[in-house]
Kinemage of the C-alpha trace (Angstrom):
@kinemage 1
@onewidth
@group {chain A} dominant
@subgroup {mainchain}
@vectorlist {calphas} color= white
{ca unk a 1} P 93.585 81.846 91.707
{ca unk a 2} L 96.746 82.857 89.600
{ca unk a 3} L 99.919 81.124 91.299
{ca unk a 4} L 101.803 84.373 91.908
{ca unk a 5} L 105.079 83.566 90.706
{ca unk a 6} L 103.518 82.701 86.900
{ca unk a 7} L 101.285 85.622 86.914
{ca unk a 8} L 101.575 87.485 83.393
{ca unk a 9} L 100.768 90.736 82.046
{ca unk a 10} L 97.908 89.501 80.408
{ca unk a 11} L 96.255 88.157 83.376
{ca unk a 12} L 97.252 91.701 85.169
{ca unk a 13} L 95.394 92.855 82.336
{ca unk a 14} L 92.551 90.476 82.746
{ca unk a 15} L 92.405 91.414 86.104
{ca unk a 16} L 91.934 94.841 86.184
{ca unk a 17} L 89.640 94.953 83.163
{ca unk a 18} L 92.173 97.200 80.750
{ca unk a 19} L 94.267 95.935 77.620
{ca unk a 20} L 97.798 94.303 78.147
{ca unk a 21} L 98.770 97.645 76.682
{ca unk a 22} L 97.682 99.661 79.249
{ca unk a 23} L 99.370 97.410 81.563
{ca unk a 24} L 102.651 97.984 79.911
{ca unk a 25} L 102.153 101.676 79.840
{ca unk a 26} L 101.912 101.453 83.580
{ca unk a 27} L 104.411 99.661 84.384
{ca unk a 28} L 107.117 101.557 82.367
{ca unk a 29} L 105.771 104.770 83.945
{ca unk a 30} L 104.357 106.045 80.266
{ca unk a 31} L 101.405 108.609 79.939
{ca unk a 32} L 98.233 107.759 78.100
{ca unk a 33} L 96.597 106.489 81.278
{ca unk a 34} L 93.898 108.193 83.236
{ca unk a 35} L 94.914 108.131 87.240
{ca unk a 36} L 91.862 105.316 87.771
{ca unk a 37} L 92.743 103.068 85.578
{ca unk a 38} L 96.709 103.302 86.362
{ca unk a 39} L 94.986 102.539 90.217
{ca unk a 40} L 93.465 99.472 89.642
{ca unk a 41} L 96.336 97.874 87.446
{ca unk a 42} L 98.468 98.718 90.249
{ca unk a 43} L 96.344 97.147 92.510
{ca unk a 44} L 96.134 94.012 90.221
{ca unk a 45} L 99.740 94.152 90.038
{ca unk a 46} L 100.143 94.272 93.460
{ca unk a 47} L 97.374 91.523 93.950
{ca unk a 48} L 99.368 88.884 91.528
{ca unk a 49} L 102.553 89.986 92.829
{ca unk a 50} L 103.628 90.397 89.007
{ca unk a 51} L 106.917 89.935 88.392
{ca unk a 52} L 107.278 92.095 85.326
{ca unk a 53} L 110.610 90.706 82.733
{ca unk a 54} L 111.132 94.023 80.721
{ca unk a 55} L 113.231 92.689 78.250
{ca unk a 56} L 112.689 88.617 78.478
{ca unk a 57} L 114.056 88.379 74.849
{ca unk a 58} L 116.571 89.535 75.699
{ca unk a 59} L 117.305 88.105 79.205
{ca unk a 60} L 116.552 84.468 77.279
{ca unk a 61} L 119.889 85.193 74.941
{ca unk a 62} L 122.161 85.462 78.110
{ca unk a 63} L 122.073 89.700 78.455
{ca unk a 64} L 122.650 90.200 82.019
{ca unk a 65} L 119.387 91.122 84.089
{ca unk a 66} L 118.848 93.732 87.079
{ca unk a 67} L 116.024 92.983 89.891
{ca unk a 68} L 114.033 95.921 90.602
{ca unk a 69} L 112.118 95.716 93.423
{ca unk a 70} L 109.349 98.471 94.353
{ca unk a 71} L 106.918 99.047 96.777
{ca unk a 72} L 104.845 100.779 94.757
{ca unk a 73} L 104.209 103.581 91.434
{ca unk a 74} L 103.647 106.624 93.041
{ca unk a 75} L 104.980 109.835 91.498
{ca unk a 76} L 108.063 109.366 93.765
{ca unk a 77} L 108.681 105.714 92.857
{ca unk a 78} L 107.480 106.087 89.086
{ca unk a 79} L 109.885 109.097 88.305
{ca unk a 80} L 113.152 107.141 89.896
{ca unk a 81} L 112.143 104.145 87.987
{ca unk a 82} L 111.741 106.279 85.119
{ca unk a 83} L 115.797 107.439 85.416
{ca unk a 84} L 116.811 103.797 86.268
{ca unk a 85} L 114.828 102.526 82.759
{ca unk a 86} L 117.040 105.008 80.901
{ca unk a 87} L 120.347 103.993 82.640
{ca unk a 88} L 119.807 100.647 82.138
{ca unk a 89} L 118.893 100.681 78.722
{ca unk a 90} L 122.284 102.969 78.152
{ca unk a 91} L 124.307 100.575 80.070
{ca unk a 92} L 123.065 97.705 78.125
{ca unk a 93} L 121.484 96.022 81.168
{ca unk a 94} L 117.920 94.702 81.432
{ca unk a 95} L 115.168 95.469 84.259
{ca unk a 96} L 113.347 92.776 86.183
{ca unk a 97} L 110.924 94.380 88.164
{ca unk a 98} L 109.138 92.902 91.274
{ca unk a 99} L 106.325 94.620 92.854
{ca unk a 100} L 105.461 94.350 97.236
{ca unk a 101} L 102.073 93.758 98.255
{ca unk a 102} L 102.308 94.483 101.704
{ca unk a 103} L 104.993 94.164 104.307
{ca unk a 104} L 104.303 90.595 105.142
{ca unk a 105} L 105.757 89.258 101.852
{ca unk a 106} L 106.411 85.459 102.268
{ca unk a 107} L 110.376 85.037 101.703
{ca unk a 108} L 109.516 82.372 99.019
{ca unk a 109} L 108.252 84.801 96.583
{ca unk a 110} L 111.684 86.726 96.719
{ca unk a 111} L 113.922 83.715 96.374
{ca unk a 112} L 111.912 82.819 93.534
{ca unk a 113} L 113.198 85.895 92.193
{ca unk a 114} L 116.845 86.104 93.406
{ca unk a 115} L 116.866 82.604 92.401
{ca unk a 116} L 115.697 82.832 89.395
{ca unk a 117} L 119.180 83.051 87.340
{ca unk a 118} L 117.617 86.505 85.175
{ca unk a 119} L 119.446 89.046 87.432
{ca unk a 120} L 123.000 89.725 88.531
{ca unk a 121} L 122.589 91.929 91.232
{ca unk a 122} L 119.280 94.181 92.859
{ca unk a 123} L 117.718 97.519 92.760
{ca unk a 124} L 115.336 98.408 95.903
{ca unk a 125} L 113.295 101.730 95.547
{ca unk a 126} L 111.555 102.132 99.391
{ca unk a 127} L 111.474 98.363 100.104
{ca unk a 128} L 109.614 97.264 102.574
{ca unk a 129} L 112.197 94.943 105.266
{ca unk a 130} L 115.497 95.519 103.497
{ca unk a 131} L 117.759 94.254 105.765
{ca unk a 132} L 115.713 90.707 104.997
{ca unk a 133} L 116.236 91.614 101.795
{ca unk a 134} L 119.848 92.131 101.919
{ca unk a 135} L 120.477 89.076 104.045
{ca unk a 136} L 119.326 87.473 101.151
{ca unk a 137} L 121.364 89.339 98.150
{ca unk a 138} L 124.403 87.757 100.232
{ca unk a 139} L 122.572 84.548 100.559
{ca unk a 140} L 122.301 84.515 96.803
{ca unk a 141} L 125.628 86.511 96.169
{ca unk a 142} L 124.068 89.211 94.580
{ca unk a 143} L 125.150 92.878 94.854
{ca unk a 144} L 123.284 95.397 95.524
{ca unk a 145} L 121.570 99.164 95.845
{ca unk a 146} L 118.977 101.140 98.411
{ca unk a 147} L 117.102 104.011 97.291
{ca unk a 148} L 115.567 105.344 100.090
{ca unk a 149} L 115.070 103.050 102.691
{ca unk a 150} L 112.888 101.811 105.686
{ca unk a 151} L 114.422 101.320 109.592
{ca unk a 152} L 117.724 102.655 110.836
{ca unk a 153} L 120.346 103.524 108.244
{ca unk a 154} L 122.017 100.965 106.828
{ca unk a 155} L 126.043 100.269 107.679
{ca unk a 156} L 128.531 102.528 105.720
{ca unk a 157} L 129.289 99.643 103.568
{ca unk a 158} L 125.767 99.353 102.344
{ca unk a 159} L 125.423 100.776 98.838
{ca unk a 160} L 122.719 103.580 98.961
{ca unk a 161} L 121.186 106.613 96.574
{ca unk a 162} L 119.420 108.959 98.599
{ca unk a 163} L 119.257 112.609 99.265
{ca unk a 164} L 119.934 115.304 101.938
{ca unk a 165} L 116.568 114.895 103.730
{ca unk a 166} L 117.454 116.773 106.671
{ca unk a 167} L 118.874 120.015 104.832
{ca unk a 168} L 116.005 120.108 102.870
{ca unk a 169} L 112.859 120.197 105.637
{ca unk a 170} L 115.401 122.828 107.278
{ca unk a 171} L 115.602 125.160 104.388
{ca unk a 172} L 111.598 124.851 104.359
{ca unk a 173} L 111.040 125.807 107.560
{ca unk a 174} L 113.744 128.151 107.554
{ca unk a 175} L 111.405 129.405 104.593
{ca unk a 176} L 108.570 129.659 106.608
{ca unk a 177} L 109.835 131.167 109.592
{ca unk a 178} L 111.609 134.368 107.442
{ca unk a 179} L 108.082 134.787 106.130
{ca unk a 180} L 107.152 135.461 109.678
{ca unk a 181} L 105.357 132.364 110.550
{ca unk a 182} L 105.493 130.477 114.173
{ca unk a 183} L 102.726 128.164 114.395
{ca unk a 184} L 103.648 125.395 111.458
{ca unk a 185} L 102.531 122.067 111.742
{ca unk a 186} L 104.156 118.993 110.509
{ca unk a 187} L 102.996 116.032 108.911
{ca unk a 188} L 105.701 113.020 108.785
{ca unk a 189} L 105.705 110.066 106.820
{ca unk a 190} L 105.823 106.807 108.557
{ca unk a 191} L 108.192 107.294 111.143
{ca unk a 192} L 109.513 103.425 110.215
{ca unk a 193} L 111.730 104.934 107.460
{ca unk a 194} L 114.463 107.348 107.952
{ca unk a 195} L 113.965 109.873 105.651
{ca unk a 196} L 110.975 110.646 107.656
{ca unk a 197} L 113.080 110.651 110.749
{ca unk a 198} L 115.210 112.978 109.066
{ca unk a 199} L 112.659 115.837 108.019
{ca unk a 200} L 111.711 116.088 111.051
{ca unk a 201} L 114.740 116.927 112.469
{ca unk a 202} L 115.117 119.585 110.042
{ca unk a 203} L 112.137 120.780 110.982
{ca unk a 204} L 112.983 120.467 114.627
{ca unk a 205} L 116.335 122.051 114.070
{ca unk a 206} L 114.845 125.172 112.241
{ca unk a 207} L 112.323 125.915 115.154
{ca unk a 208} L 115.194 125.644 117.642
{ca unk a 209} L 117.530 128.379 115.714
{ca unk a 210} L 114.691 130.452 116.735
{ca unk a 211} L 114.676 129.704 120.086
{ca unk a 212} L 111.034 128.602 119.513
{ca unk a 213} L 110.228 125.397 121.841
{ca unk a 214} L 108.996 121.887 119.805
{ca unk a 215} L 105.348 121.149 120.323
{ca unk a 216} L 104.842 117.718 119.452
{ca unk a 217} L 101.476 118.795 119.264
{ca unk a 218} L 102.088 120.027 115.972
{ca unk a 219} L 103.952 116.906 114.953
{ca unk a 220} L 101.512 114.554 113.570
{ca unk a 221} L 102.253 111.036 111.540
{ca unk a 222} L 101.204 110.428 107.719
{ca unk a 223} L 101.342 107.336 105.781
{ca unk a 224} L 102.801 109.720 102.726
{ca unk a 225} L 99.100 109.171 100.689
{ca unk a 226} L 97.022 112.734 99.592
{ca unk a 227} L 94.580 110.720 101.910
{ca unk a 228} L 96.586 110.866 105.163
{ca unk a 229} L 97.464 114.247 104.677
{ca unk a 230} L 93.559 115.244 104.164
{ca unk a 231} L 93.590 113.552 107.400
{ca unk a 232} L 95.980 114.883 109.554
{ca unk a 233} L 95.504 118.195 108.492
{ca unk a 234} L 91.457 118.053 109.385
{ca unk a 235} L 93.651 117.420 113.366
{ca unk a 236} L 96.042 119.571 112.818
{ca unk a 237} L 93.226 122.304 111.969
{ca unk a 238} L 91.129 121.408 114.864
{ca unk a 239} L 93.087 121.271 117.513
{ca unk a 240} L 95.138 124.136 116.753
{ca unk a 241} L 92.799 126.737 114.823
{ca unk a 242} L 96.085 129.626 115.093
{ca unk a 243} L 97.994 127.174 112.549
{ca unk a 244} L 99.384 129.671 109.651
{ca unk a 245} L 101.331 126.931 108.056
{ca unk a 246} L 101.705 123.348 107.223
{ca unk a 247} L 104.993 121.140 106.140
{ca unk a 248} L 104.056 117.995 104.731
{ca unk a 249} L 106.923 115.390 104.172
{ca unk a 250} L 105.642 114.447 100.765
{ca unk a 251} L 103.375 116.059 98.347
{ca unk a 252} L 100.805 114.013 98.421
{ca unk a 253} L 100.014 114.529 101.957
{ca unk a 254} L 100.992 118.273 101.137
{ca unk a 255} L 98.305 118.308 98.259
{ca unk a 256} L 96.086 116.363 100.564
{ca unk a 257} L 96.798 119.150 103.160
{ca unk a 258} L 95.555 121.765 100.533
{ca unk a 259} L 92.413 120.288 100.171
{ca unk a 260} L 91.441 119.873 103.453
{ca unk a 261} L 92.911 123.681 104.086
{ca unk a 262} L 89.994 124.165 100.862
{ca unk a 263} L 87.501 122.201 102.111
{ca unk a 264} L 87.679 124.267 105.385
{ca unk a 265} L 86.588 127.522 103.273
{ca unk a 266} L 90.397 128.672 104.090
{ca unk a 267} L 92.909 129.637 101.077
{ca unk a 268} L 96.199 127.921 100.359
{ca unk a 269} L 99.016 130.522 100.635
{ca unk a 270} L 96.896 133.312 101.690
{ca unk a 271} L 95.134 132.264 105.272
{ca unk a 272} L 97.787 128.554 105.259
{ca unk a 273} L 101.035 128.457 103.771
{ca unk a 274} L 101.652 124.751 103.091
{ca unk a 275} L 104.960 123.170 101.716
{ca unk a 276} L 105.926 119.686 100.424
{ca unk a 277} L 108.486 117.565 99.873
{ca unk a 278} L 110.043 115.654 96.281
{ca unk a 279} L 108.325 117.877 94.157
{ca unk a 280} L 106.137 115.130 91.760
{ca unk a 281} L 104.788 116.595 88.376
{ca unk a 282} L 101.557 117.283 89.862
{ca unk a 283} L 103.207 119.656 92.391
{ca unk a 284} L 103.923 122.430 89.292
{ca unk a 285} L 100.381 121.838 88.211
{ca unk a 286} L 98.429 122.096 92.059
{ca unk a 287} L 95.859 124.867 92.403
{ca unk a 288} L 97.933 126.616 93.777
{ca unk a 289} L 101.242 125.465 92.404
{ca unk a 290} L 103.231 123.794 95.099
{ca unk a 291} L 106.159 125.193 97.155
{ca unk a 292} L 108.345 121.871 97.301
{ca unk a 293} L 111.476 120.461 98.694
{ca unk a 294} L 112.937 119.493 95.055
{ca unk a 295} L 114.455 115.830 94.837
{ca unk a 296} L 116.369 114.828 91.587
{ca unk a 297} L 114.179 111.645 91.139
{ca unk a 298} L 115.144 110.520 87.785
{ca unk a 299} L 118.739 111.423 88.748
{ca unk a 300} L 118.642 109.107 91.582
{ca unk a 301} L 117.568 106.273 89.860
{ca unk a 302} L 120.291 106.749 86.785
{ca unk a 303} L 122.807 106.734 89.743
{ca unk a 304} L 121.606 103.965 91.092
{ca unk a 305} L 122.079 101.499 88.208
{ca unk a 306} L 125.504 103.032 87.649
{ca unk a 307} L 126.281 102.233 90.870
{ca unk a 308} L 125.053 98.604 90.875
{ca unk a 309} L 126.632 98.207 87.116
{ca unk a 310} L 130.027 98.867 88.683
{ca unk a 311} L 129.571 97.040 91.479
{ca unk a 312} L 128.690 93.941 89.281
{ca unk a 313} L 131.807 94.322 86.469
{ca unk a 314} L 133.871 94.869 89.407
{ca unk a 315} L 135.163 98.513 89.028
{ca unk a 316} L 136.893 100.830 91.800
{ca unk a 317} L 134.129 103.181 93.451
{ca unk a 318} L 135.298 106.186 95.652
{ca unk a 319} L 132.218 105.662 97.981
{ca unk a 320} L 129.241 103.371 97.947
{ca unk a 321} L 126.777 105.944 98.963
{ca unk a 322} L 125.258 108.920 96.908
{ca unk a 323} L 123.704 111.706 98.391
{ca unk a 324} L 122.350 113.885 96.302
{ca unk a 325} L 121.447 118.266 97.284
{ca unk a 326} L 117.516 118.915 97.498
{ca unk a 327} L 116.583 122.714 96.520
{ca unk a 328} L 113.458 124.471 97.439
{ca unk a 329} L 111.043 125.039 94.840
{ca unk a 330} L 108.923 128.382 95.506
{ca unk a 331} L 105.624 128.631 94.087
{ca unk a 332} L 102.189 130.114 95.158
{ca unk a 333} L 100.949 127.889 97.958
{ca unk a 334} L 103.236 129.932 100.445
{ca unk a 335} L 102.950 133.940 101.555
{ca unk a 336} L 103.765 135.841 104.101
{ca unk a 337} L 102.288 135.358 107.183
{ca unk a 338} L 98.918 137.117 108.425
{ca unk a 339} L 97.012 137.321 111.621
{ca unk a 340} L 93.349 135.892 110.438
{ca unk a 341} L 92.142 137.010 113.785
C-alpha cells in the first residue's frame, strides 16, 4: 500500500488504470475526459489521499504556496476550483491541492499538509469538519477562506465566499407557485451544511407568503448525488402521486429527479416541473434543459483567493465575508401547472 502522504500522480495514474495525463487533466478540471474515467481517478485520488503540488517548481524556488482543500470534483467543486486556478495564477500564487476521503480524515494527514512549509495560508471548498480545520490554520498560523461550508455558520470574523442561498430557493418557489403550482416537493442536501439549511427556508418562506401550510411530508433529505435525487424522488412520487413539481437543492439530485420523473413514463416540465440549484454545465445541456438557481461558481473561487491573498500580504479588507446574488435560470424543465387527473 502507497503511504498516503508520498502518493504521486503517477501512482494515481497507476491506480486507476489511465495515463498521468489524464490524471492531470482531472485534476485541473480540463476536458478531454470521458465522465468514467474522470470517476475512477477521482476515486483513486481520493483512495491515496493525493496531495496534488500544482506548481512544485515553482513552490521549490521559494514562490509562496496556497492549500486547497476539497471534498471532492463535482461540477460544483470543479467550476470554483476552476476560478480559483485562474486567480491564483494572476496573483502569482501557487495551488496545493488536498483531496478528503471521507469525513473521518485522521488529523495527521492535514498537519502533514499545514506543516508542510509549501503554503501560506488555506482554501476550503465544502470541507468536511472545518471548524477542526480552522483550529488548526491558527494552530499553524495560517490564514484562511470557506467556500461553502458544513455545520452552523461560522463567527463573523471567519473569512467566507458564499452566496445568497436563501433568496435563491425563494425566488424558485416563488417561480413555481406564480405558475400555479401547490404541491412541490423538496429535496435538501445534507442537512449537516448550511446552505442546505438555508434553501429550505426559502422554500419554507415562499409556501408561507401563500398562506399554504409546510408539509414536511414533502421535505425529503438528499446527499446532493443524481443518485439520491433518483431516490428521493421514486418517495416523493409514491407517496404523494398529486406532486406537480419538484425543487431539488442541487442539480444533480434535480437531474436525478428528471430521470426518475422519466423513468415513471411522466414528462419533465409538462406532467412535473422540476428546478435545481448552481446551475453546472450539464444543466444547459439536460433533456430538457434545466430551470436552475444560477451560482457564479468560477466567480466565487476568483474571490476567494483574492480574499486569502490580502489576508496573507496584510492589506485593509472592508469585510471578510462575500456573498455573492444567485439568479434564476429559466429553461424547459418547468410549465405551467396542469391537473393530470
Amino acid at each position: 500500500m502507497i503511504p498516503k502522504s508520498r502518493a504521486t500522480l503517477k501512482d494515481v495514474a497507476k491506480l486507476a488504470q489511465v495515463s498521468a495525463k489524464s490524471v492531470s487533466r482531472v485534476i485541473n478540471n480540463e476536458g478531454g475526459v470521458s465522465e468514467e474515467t474522470r470517476q475512477r481517478i477521482l476515486a483513486a485520488v481520493s483512495e491515496l489521499g493525493y496531495v496534488a503540488n500544482t506548481t512544485a517548481k515553482n513552490l521549490r524556488g521559494g514562490a509562496a504556496g496556497l492549500g486547497l482543500i476539497v471534498s471532492g470534483f463535482e461540477d460544483y467543486a470543479g467550476q470554483i476550483i476552476r476560478g480559483m486556478s485562474q486567480a491564483a495564477q494572476h496573483l502569482g500564487y501557487n495551488l496545493v491541492l488536498y483531496v478528503q476521503h471521507g469525513d473521518d480524515q485522521p488529523i495527521e494527514s492535514y498537519r502533514a499538509l499545514l506543516g508542510s512549509g509549501l503554503i501560506g495560508g488555506l482554501l476550503m471548498v465544502v470541507p468536511y469538519d472545518y471548524e477542526r480545520l480552522t483550529d488548526l490554520c491558527g494552530e499553524y498560523h495560517l490564514p484562511y477562506v470557506l467556500v461553502d461550508y458544513e455545520g452552523r455558520p461560522p463567527e463573523p470574523e471567519v473569512p467566507t465566499v458564499s452566496v445568497t442561498n436563501r433568496k435563491g430557493m425563494l425566488e424558485a418557489t416563488r417561480y413555481l407557485v406564480a405558475l400555479g403550482h401547490r404541491r412541490i416537493g423538496f429535496i435538501t442536501g445534507l442537512m449537516s451544511m448550511a446552505s442546505a439549511r438555508e434553501r429550505l427556508q426559502g422554500y419554507q418562506e415562499a409556501l408561507a407568503e401563500i398562506g399554504l401550510t409546510f408539509d414536511p411530508s414533502l421535505v425529503v433529505e438528499g446527499q446532493w448525488t443524481r443518485e439520491s435525487g433518483f431516490a428521493q424522488t421514486q418517495i416523493l412520487m409514491h407517496h404523494h402521486p398529486d406532486l406537480s413539481a419538484i425543487i431539488a437543492s442541487d442539480d444533480l439530485m434535480a437531474l436525478g429527479a428528471s430521470d426518475a420523473v422519466k423513468e415513471s413514463h411522466l414528462r419533465v416540465g409538462e406532467d412535473i416541473s422540476i428546478i435545481g440549484f448552481d446551475d453546472i454545465p450539464s444543466a444547459a445541456s439536460a433533456h430538457p434543459p434545466l430551470t436552475t438557481v444560477h451560482q457564479p461558481m468560477p466567480l466565487m473561487g476568483q474571490a476567494s483567493v483574492e480574499l486569502l491573498a490580502a489576508l496573507l500580504e496584510g492589506r485593509p479588507l472592508i469585510s471578510l465575508r462575500r456573498e455573492f446574488p444567485t439568479e434564476l435560470i429559466i429553461r424547459q424543465s418547468t410549465a405551467r401547472y396542469k391537473d393530470r387527473a
